[in-house]
PQR file of N, CA, C, O and H, with PARSE charges and radii, in Angstrom:
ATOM      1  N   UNK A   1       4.841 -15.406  14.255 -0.4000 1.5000
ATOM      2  CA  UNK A   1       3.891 -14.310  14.249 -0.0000 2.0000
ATOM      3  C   UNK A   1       4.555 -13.006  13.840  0.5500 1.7000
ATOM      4  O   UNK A   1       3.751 -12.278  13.257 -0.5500 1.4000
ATOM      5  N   UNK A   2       5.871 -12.440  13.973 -0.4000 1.5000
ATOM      6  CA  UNK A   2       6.535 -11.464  13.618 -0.0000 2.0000
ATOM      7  C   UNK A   2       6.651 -11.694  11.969  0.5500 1.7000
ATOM      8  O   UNK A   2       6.821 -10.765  11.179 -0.5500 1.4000
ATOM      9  H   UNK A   2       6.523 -13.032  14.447  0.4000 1.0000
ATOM     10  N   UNK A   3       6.521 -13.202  11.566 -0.4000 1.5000
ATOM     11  CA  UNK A   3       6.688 -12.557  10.208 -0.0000 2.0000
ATOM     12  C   UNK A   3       5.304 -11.999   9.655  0.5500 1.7000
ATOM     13  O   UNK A   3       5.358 -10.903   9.098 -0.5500 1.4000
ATOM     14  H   UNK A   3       6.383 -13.956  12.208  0.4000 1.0000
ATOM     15  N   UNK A   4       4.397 -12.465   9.724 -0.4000 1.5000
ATOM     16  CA  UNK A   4       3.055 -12.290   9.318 -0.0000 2.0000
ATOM     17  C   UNK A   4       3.116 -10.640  10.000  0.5500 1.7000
ATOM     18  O   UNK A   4       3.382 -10.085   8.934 -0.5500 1.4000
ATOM     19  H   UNK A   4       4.353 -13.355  10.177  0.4000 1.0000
ATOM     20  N   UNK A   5       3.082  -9.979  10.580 -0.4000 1.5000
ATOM     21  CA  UNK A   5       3.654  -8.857  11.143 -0.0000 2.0000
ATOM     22  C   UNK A   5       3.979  -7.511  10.312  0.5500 1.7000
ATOM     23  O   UNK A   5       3.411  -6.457  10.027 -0.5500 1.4000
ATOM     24  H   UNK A   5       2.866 -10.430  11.446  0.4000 1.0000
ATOM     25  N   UNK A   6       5.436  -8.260  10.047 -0.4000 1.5000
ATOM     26  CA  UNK A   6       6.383  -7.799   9.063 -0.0000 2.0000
ATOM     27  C   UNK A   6       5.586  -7.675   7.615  0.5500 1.7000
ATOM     28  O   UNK A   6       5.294  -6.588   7.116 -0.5500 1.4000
ATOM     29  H   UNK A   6       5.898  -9.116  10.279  0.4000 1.0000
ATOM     30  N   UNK A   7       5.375  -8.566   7.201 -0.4000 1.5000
ATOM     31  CA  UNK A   7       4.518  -8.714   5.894 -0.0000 2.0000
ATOM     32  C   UNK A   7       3.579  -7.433   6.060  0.5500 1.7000
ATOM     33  O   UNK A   7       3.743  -6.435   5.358 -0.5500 1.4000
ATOM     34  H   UNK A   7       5.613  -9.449   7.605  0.4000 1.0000
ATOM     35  N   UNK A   8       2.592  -7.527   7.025 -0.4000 1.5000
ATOM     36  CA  UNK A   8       1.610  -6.289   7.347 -0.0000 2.0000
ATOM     37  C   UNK A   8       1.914  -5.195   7.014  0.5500 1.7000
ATOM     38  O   UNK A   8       1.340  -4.481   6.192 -0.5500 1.4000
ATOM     39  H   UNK A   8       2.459  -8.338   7.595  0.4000 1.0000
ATOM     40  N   UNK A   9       3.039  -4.927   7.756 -0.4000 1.5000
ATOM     41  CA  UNK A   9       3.843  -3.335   7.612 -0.0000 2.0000
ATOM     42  C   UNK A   9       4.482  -3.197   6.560  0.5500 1.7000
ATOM     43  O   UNK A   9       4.739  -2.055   6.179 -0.5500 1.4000
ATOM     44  H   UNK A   9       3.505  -5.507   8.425  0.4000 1.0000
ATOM     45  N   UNK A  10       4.996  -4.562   5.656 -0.4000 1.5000
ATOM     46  CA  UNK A  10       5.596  -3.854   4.219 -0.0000 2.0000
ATOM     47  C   UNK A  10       4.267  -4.017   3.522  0.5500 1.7000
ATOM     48  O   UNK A  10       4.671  -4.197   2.373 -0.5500 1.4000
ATOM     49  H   UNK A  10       4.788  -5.490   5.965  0.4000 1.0000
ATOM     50  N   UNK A  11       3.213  -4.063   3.465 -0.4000 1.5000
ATOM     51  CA  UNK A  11       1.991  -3.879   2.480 -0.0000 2.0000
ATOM     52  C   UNK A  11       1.183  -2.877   2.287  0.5500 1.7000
ATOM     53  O   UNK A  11       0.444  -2.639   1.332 -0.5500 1.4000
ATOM     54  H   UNK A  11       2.885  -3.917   4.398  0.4000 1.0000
ATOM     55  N   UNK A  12       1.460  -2.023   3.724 -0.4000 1.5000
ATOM     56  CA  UNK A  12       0.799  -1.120   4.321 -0.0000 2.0000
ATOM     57  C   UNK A  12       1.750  -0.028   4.653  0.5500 1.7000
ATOM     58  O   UNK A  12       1.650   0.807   5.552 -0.5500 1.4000
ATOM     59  H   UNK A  12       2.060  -2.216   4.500  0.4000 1.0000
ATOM     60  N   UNK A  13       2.525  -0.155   3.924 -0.4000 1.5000
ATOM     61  CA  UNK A  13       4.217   0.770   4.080 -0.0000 2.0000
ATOM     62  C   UNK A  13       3.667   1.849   2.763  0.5500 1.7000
ATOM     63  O   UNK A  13       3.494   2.978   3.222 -0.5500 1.4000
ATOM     64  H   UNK A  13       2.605  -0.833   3.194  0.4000 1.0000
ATOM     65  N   UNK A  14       3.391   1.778   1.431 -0.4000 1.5000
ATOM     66  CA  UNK A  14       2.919   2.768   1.188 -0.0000 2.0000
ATOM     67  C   UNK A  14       2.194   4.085   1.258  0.5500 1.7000
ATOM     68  O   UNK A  14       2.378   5.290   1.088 -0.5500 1.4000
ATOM     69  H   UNK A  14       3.530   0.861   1.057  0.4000 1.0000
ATOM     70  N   UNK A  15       1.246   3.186   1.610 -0.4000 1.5000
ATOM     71  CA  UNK A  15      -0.007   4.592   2.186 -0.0000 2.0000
ATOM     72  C   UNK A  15       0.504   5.373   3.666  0.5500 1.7000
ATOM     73  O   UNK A  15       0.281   6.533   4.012 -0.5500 1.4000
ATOM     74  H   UNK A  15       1.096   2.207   1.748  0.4000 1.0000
ATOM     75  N   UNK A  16       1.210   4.377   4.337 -0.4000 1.5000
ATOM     76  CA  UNK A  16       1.913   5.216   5.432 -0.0000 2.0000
ATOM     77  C   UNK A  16       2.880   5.506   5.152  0.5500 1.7000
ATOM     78  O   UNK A  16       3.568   4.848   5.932 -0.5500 1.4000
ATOM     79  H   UNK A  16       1.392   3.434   4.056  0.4000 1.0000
ATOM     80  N   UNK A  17       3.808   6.293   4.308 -0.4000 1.5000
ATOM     81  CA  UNK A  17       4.899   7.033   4.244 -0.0000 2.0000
ATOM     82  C   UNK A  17       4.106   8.585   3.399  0.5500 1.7000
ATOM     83  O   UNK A  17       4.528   9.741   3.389 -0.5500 1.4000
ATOM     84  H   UNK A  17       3.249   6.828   3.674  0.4000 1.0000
ATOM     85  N   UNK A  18       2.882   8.014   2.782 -0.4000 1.5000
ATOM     86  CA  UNK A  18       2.198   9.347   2.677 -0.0000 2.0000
ATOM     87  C   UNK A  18       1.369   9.965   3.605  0.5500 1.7000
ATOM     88  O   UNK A  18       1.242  11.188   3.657 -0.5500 1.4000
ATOM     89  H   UNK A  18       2.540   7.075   2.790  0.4000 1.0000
ATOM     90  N   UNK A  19       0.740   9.102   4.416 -0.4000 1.5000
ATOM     91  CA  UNK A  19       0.154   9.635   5.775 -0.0000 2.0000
ATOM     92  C   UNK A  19       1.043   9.998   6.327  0.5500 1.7000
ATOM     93  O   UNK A  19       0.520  10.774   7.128 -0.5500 1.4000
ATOM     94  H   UNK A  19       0.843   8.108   4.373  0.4000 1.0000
ATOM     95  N   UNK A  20       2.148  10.022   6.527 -0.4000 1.5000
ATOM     96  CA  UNK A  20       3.256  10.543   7.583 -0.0000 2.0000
ATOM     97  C   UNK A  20       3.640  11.743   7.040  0.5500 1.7000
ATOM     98  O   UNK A  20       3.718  12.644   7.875 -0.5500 1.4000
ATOM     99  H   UNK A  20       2.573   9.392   5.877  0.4000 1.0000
ATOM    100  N   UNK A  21       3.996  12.150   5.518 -0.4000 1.5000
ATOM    101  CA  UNK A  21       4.080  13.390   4.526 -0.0000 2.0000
ATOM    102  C   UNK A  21       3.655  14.371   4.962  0.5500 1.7000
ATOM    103  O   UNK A  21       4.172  15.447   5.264 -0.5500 1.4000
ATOM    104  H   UNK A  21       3.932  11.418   4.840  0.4000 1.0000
ATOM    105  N   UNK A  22       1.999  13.724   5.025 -0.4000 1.5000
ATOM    106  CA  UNK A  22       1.003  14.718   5.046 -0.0000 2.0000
ATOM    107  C   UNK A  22       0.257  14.922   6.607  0.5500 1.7000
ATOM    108  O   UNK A  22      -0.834  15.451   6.817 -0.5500 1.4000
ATOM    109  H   UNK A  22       1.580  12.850   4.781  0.4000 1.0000
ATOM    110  N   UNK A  23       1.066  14.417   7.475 -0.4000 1.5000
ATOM    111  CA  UNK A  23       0.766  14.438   9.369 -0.0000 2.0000
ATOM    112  C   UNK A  23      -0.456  14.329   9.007  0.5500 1.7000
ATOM    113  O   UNK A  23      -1.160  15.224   9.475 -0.5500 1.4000
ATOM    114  H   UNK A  23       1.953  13.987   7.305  0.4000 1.0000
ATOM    115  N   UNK A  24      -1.016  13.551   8.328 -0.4000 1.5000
ATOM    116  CA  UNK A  24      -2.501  12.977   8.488 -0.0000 2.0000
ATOM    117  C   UNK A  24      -1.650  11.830   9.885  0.5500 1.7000
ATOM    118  O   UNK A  24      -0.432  11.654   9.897 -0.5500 1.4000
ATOM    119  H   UNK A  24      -0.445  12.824   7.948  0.4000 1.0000
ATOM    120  N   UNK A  25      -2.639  11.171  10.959 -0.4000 1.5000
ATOM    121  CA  UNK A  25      -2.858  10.415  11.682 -0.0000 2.0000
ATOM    122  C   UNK A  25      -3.777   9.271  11.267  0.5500 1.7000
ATOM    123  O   UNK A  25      -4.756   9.596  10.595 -0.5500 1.4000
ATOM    124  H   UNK A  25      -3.628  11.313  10.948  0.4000 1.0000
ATOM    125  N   UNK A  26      -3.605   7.920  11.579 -0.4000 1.5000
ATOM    126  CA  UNK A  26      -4.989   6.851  10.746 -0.0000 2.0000
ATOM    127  C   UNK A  26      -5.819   6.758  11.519  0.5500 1.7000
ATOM    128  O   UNK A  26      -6.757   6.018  11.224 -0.5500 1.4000
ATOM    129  H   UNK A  26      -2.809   7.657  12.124  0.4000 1.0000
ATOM    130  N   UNK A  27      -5.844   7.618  13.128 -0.4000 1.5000
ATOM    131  CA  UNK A  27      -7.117   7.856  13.675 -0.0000 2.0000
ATOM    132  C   UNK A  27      -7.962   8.969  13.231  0.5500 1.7000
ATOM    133  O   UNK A  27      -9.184   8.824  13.262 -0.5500 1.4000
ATOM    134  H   UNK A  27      -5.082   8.220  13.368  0.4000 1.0000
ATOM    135  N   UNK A  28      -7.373  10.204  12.768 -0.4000 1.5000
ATOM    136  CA  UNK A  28      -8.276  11.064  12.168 -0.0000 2.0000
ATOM    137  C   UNK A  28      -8.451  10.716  10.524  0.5500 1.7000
ATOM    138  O   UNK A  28      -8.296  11.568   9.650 -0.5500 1.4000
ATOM    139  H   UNK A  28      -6.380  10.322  12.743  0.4000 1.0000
ATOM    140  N   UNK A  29      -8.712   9.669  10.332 -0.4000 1.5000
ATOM    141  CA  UNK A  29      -9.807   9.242   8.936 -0.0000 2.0000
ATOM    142  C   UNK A  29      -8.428   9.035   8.491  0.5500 1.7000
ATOM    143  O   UNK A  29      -8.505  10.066   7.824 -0.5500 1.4000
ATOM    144  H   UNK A  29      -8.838   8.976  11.042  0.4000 1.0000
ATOM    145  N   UNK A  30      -7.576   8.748   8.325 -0.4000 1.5000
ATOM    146  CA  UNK A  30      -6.157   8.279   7.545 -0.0000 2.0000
ATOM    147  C   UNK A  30      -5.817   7.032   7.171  0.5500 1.7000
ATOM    148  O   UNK A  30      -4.863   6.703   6.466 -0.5500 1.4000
ATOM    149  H   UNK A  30      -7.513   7.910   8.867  0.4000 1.0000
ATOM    150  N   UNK A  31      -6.826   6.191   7.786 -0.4000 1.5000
ATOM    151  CA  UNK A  31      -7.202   4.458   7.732 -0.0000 2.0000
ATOM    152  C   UNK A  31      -8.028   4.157   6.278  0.5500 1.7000
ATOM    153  O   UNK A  31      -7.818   3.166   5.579 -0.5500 1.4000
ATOM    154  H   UNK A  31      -7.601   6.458   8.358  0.4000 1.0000
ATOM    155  N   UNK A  32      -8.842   5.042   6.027 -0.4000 1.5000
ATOM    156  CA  UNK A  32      -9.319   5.090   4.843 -0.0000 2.0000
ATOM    157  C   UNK A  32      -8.494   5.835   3.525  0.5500 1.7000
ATOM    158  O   UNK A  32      -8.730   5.083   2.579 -0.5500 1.4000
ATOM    159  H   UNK A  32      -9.012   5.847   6.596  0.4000 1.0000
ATOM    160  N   UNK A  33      -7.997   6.491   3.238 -0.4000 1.5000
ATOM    161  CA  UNK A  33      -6.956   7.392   3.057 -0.0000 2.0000
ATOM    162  C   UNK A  33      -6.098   5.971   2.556  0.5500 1.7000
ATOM    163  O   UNK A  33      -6.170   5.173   1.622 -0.5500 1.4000
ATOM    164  H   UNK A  33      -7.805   7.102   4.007  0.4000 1.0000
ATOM    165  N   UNK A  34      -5.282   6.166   3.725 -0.4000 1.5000
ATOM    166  CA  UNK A  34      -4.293   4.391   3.374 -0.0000 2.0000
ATOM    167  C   UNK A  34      -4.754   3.799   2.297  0.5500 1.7000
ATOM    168  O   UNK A  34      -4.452   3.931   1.111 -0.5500 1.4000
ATOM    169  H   UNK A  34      -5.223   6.815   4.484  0.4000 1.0000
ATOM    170  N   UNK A  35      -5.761   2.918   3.007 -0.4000 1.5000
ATOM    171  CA  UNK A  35      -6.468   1.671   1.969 -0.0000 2.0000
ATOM    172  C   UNK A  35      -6.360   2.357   0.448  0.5500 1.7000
ATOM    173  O   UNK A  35      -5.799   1.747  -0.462 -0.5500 1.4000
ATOM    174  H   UNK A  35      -6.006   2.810   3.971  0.4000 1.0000
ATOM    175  N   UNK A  36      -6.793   3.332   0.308 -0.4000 1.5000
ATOM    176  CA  UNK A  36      -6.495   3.803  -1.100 -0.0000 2.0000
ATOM    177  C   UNK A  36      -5.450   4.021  -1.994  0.5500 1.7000
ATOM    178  O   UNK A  36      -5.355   3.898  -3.215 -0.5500 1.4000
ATOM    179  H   UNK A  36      -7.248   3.828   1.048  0.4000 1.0000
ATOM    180  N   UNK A  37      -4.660   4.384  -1.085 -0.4000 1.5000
ATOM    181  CA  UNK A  37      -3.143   4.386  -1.127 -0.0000 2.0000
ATOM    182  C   UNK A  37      -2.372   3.304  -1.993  0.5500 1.7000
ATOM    183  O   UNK A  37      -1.590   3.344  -2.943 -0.5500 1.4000
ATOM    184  H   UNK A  37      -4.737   4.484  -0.093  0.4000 1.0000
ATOM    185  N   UNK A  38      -3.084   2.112  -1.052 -0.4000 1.5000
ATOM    186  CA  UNK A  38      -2.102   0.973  -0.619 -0.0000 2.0000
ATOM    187  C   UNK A  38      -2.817   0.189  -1.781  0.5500 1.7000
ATOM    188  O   UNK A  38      -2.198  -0.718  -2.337 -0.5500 1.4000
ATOM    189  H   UNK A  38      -3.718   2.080  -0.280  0.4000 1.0000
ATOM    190  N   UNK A  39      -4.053   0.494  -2.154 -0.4000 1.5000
ATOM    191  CA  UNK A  39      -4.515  -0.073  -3.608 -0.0000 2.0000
ATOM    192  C   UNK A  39      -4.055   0.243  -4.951  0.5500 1.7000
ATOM    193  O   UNK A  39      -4.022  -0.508  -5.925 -0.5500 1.4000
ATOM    194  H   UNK A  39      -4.556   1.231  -1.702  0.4000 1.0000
ATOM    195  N   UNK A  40      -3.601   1.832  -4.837 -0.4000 1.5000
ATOM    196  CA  UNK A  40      -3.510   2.272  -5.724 -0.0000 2.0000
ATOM    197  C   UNK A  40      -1.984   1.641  -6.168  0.5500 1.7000
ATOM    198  O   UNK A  40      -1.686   0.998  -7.174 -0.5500 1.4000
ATOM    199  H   UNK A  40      -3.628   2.443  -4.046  0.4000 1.0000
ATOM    200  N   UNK A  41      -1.383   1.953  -5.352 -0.4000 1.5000
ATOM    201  CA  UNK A  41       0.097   1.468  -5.525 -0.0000 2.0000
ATOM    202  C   UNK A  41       0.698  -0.296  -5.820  0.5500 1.7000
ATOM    203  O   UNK A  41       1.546  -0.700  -6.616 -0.5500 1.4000
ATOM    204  H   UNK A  41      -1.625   2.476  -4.535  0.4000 1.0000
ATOM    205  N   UNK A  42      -0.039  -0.954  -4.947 -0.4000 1.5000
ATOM    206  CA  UNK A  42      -0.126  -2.706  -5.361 -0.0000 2.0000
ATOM    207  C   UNK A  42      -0.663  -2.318  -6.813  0.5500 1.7000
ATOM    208  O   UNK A  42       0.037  -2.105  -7.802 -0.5500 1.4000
ATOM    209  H   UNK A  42      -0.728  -0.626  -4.300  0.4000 1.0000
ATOM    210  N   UNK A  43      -1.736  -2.283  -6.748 -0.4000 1.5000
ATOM    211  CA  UNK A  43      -2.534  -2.697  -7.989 -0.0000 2.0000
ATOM    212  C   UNK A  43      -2.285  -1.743  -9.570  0.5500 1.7000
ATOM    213  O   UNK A  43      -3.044  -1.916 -10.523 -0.5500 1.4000
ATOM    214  H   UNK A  43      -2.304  -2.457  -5.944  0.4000 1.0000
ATOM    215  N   UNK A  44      -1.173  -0.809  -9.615 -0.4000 1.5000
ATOM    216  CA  UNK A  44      -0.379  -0.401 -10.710 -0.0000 2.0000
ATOM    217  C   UNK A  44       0.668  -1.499 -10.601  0.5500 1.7000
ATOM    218  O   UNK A  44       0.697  -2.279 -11.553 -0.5500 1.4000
ATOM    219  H   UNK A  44      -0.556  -0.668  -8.841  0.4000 1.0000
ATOM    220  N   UNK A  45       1.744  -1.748  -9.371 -0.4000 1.5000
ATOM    221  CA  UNK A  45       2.488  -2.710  -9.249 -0.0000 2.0000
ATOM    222  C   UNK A  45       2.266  -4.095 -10.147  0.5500 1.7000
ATOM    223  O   UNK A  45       3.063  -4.718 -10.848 -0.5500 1.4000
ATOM    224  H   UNK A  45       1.721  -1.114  -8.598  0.4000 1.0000
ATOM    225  N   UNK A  46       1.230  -4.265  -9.921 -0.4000 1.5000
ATOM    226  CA  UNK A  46       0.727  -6.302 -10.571 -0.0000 2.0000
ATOM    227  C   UNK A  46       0.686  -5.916 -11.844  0.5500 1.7000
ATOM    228  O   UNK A  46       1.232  -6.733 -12.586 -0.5500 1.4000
ATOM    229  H   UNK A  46       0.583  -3.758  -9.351  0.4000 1.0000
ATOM    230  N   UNK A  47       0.077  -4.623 -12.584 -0.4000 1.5000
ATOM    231  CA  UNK A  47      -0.348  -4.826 -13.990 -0.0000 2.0000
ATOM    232  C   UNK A  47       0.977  -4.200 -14.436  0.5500 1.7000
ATOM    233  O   UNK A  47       1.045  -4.499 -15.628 -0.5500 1.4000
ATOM    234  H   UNK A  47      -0.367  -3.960 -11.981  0.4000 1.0000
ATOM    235  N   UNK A  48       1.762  -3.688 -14.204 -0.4000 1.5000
ATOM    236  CA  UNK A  48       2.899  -3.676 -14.976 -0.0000 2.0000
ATOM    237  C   UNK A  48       3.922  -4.867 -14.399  0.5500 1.7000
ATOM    238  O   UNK A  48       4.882  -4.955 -15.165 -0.5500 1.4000
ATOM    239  H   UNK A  48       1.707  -3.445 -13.236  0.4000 1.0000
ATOM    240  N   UNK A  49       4.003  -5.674 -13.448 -0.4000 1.5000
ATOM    241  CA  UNK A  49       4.233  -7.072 -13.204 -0.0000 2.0000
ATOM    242  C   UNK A  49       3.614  -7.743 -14.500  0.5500 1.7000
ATOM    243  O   UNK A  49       4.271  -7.954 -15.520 -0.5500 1.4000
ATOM    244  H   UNK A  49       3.224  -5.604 -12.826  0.4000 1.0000
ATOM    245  N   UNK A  50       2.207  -8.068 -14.333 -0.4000 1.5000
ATOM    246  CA  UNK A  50       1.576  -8.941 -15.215 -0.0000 2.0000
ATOM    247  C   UNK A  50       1.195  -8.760 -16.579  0.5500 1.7000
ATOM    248  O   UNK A  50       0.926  -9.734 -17.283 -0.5500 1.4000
ATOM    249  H   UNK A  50       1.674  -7.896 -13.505  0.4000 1.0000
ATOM    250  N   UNK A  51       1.160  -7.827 -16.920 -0.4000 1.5000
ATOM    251  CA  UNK A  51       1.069  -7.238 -18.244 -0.0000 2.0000
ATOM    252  C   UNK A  51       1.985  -7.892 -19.374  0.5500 1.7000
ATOM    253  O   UNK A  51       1.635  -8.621 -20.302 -0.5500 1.4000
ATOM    254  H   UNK A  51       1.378  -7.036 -16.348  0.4000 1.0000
ATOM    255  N   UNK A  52       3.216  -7.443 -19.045 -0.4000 1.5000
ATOM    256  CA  UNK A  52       4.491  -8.322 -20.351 -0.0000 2.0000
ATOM    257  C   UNK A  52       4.329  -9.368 -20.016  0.5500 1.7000
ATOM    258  O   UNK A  52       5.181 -10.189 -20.357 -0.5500 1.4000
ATOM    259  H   UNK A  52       3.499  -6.851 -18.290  0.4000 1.0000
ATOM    260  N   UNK A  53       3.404  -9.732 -19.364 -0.4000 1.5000
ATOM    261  CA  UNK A  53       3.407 -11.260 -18.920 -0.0000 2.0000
ATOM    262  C   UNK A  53       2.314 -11.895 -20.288  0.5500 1.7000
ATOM    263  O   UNK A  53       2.470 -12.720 -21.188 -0.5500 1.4000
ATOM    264  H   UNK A  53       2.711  -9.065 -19.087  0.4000 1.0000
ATOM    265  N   UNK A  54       1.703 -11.410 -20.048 -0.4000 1.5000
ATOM    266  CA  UNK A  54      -0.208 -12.005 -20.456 -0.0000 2.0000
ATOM    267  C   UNK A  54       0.313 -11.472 -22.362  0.5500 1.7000
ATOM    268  O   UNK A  54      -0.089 -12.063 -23.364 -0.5500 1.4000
ATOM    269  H   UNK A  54       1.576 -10.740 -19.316  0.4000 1.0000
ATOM    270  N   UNK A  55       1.166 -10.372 -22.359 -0.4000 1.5000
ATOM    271  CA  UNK A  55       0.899  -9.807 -23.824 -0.0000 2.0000
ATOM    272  C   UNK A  55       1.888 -11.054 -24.902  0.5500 1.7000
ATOM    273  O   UNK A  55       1.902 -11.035 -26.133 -0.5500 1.4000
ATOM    274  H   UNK A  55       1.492  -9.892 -21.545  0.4000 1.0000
ATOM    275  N   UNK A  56       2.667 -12.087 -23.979 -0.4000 1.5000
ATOM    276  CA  UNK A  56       3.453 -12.533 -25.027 -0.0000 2.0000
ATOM    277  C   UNK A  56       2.666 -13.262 -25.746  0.5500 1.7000
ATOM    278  O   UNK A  56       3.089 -13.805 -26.766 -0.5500 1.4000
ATOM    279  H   UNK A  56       2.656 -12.103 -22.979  0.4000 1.0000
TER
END
């Protein structure tokens, strides 16, 4: 169970090192905030992952 855990907190490690920046809290609306975060950052991640992938 600690790894599944672990996994959590490195996925969700983005958007919280900017919530922490910005002393936003993820009880005062920072939970939503995150999620955006944490999309924005994976999901540039995969397409420059997958990209030189798909173009050969």
């Amino acid at each position: 169970m600690s790894f599944l855990k672990a996994l959590t907190n490195l996925f969700l490690l983005p958007g919280t090192l900017v919530l922490n920046a910005l002393d936003i809290s993820v009880e005062n609306d920072g939970g939503v905030f995150r999620s955006l975060l944490n999309m924005v950052f994976w999901g540039a991640l995969g397409v420059m992952i997958i990209l030189p992938i798909a173009l050969r």
